[in-house]
N, C-alpha and C positions, 0 to 999 in steps of 0.2 A: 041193678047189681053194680054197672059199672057207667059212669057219664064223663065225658072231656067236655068243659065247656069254654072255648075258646084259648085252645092251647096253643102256645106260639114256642117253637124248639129251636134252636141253631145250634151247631154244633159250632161255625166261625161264619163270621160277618159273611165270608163268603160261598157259606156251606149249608144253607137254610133246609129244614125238613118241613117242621107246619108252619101254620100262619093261622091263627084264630080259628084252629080244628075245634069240629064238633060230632061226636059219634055220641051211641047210648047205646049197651050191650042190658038185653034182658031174663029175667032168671031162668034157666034151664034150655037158652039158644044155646046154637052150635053155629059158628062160624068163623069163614075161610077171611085170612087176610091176606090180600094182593096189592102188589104194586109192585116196577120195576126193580131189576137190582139196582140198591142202592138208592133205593126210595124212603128207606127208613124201618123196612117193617120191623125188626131188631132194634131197631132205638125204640119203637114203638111199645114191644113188650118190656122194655127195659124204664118206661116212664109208666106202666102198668105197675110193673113188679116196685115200684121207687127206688129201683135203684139210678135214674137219671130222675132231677126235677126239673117241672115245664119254668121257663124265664117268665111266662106270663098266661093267665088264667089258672083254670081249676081242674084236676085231676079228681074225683068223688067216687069211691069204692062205698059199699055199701057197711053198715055198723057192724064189726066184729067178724068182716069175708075172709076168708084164706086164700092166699093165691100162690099158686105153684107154678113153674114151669121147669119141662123136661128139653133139656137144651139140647142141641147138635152134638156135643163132643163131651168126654171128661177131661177136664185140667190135666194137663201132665204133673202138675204138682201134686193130684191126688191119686196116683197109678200106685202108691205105694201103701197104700192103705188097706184095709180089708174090705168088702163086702160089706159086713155087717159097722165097720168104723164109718165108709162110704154112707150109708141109710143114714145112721147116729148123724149126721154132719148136716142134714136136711132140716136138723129141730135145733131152737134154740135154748129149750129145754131139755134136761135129761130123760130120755125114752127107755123105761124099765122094762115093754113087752115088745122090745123092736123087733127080737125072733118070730114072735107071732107074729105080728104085722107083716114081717118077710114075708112068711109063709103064705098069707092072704094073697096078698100082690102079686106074689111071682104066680101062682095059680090062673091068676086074670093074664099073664102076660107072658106064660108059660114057660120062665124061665126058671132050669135046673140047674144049681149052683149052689155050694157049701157058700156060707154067711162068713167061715173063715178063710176063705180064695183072695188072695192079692190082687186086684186091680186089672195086674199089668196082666196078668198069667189070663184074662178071659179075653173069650176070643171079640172079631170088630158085631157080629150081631148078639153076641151076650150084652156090652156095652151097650148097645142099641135097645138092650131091650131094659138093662138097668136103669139106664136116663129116663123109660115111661115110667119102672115101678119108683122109683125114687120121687118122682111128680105127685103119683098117684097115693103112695107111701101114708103122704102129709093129711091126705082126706080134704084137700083142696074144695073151696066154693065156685073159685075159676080157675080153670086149668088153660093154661098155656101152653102148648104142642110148636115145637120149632124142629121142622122139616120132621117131624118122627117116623117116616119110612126111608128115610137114608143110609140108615145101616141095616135094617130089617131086610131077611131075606122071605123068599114070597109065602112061605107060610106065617112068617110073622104079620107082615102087612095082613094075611086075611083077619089072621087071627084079632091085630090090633084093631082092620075095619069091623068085625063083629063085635069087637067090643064097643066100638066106637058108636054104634047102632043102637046100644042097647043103652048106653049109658047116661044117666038124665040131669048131671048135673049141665053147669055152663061152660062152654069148651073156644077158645079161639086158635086155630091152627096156621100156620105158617106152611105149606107145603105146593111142589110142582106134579103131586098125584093127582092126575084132574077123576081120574076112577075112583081112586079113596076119597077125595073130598065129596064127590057129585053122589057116594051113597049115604052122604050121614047131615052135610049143612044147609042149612038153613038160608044163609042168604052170605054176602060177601062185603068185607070193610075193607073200600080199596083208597088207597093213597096217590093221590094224584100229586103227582112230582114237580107239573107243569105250574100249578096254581098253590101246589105245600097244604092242599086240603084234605077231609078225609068226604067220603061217598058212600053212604048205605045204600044196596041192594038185599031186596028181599026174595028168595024163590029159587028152582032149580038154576046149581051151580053152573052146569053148560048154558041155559040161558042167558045166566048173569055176564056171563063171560064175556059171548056176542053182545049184550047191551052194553060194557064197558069197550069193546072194542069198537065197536060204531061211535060210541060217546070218547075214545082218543081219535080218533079218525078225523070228526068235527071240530 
């Protein structure tokens, strides 16, 4: 689905992220990406999504993937918008059954809300739970999740971990929920800050955790 093969990023001469990264994400995994703060993981989905390109190597998405991510926050630039203009603003084509599709998504993410409500007027875990169906909306191949239980209050969090359980496409999450992540991935792409590399681990997320933490240790 998705290959880095020898990606090198800086942001300035003297603000380096990778160096000759190398990961390979497969179809219908789920997994956690780690690294400290300010290790990159945000540039990282950001050289995913193309909206940054690598200085040097190959970034390889698979023929004709969609990729989505549900970000952290909405733009203040877009608090003035509707609901249903917010969805429209996902596609870069015009969406003639975006009502329906609303209606799907917000069912998956449980969120009750007129398509014609302003932005600003819903509250911080309505927002939070817009950012998934907006993700989710697009019918994405890989879905990108940046922290998505930070706004989510604890019935949302179960509710997005049960979906997240169930769901069979390919997912890379961003998040400091070691309970949400340890019921749903697969294994963990950590970024090591020391060396600008990336690191596949495969297996339970609390194990992986302890074998990255013995591996910063040494």
């Amino acid at each position: 689905m998705l290959r880095f093969e020898d990606v090198t990023f800086n942001y300035s001469e003297n603000k380096p992220v990778l160096h000759e990264a190398n990961f390979v994400v497969r179809k219908g995994t789920k997994l956690t990406l780690m690294g400290q703060n300010g290790a990159g993981k945000s540039t990282l989905f950001s050289l995913i999504t193309g909206e940054l390109k690598p200085e040097e190597g190959r970034i390889i998405v698979g023929h004709g993937l969609k990729i989505a991510i549900a970000k952290q926050f909405i733009p203040h630039t877009k608090w003035s918008m509707t609901v249903r203009e917010f969805l429209e603003s996902s596609f870069e084509e015009k969406i003639y059954d975006i009502d329906k599709r609303a209606i799907e998504v917000f069912e998956t993410v449980a969120l009750t809300v007129s398509l014609d409500k302003t932005i600003k007027d819903l509250s911080g875990g309505q927002k939070g739970r817009l950012l998934i169906a907006e993700a989710l909306i697009q019918n994405p191949d890989i879905l990108l999740l940046d922290e998505p239980t930070n706004n989510l209050d604890k019935a949302g969090i179960e509710l997005l971990t049960e979906f997240m359980k169930s769901y069979d496409k390919t997912v890379i999450v961003i998040s400091h929920d070691a309970a949400f992540l340890n019921s749903f991935t697969h294994g963990v792409i950590y970024i090591n800050a020391q060396e600008y590399k990336i690191e596949q681990y495969v297996g339970n997320y609390y194990k992986v955790v302890e074998d990255i933490k013995r591996q910063v240790e040494r």
